[in-house]
C-alpha positions in Angstrom: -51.5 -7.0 -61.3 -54.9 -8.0 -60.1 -57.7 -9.3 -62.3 -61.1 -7.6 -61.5 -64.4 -8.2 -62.9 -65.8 -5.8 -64.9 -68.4 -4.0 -63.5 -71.9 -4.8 -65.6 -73.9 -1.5 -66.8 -77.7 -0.9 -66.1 -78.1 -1.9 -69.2 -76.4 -5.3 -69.5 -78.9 -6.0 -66.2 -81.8 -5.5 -67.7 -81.2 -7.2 -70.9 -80.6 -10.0 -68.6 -83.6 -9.6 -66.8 -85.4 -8.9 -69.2 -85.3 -12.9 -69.9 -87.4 -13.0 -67.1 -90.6 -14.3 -68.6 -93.9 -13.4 -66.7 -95.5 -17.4 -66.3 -99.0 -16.2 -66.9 -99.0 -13.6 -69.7 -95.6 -15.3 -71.6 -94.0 -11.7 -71.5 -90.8 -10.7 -70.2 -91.3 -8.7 -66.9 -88.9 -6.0 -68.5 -91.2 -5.6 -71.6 -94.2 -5.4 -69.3 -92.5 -2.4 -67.1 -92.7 -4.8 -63.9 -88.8 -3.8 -63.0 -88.7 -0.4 -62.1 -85.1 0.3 -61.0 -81.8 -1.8 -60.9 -78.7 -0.9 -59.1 -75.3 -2.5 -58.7 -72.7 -1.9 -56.0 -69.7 -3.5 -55.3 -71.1 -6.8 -56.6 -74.1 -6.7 -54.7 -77.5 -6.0 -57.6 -80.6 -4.5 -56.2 -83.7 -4.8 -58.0 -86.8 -2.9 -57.1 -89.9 -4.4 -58.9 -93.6 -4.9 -58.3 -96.1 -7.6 -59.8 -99.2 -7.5 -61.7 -101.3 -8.1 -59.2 -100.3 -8.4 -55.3 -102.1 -11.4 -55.4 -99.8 -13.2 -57.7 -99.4 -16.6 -57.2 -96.0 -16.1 -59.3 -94.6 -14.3 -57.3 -92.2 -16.0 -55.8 -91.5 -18.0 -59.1 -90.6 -15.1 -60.7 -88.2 -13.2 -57.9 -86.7 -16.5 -57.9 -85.8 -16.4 -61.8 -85.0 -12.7 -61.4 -82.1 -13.8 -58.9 -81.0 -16.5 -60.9 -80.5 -14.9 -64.0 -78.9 -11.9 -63.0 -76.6 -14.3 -60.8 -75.1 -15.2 -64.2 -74.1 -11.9 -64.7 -69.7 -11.9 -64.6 -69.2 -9.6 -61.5 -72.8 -10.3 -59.4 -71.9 -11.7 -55.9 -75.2 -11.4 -54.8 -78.7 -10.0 -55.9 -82.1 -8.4 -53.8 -85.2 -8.8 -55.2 -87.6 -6.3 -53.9 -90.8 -6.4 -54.9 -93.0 -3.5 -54.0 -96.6 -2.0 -54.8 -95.6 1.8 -55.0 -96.5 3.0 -57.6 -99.2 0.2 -58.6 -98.5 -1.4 -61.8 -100.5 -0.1 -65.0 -100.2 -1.8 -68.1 -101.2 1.5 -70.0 -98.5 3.4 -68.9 -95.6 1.3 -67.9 -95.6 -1.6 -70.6 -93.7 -1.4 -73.8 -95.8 0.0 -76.7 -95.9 -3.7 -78.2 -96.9 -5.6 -75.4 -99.6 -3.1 -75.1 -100.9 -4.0 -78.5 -100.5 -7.6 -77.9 -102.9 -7.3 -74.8 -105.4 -4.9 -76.4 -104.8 -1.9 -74.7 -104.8 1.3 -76.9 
């Protein structure tokens, strides 16, 4: 009988991403509605994601964490990052109802 990993849920992804922290505002990029969608198939984890600005300095910084962290994950044999600008981030409508208080935006 063969061992196989278990296979990790959305969910479990997220979380993990979701300790992602955005350098600049100190907020998790999950919390700030930066990750759009994450997928896993046969070991292999796309994330589709976008930045706060497309000039971000950070950028690569935090794709790089992204990969790492979810590389942690029992079952991950590899991870894409993909960040993209469709649809353009907006803080009012995509981050967490706390992190919008935290920034001032009603």
């Amino acid at each position: 009988m063969s061992e196989t990993a278990a296979i990790p849920t959305p969910e479990t992804l997220m979380e993990k991403l979701s300790e992602v922290i955005d350098p600049e505002l100190g907020i998790s990029i999950v919390d700030l509605g930066l990750v759009y969608d994450v997928t896993f198939d046969d070991g292999d984890v796309l994330v589709t994601m976008t930045l706060t600005s497309p000039g971000c300095p950070l950028g690569p910084v935090i794709r790089g964490e992204a990969y790492a962290k979810l590389k942690e994950v029992p079952g991950v044999k590899d991870v894409d990052v993909r960040i993209v600008w469709s649809p353009p981030w907006d803080p009012r409508t995509m981050a967490s109802e706390d992190v919008r208080m935290s920034l001032g935006i009603w």
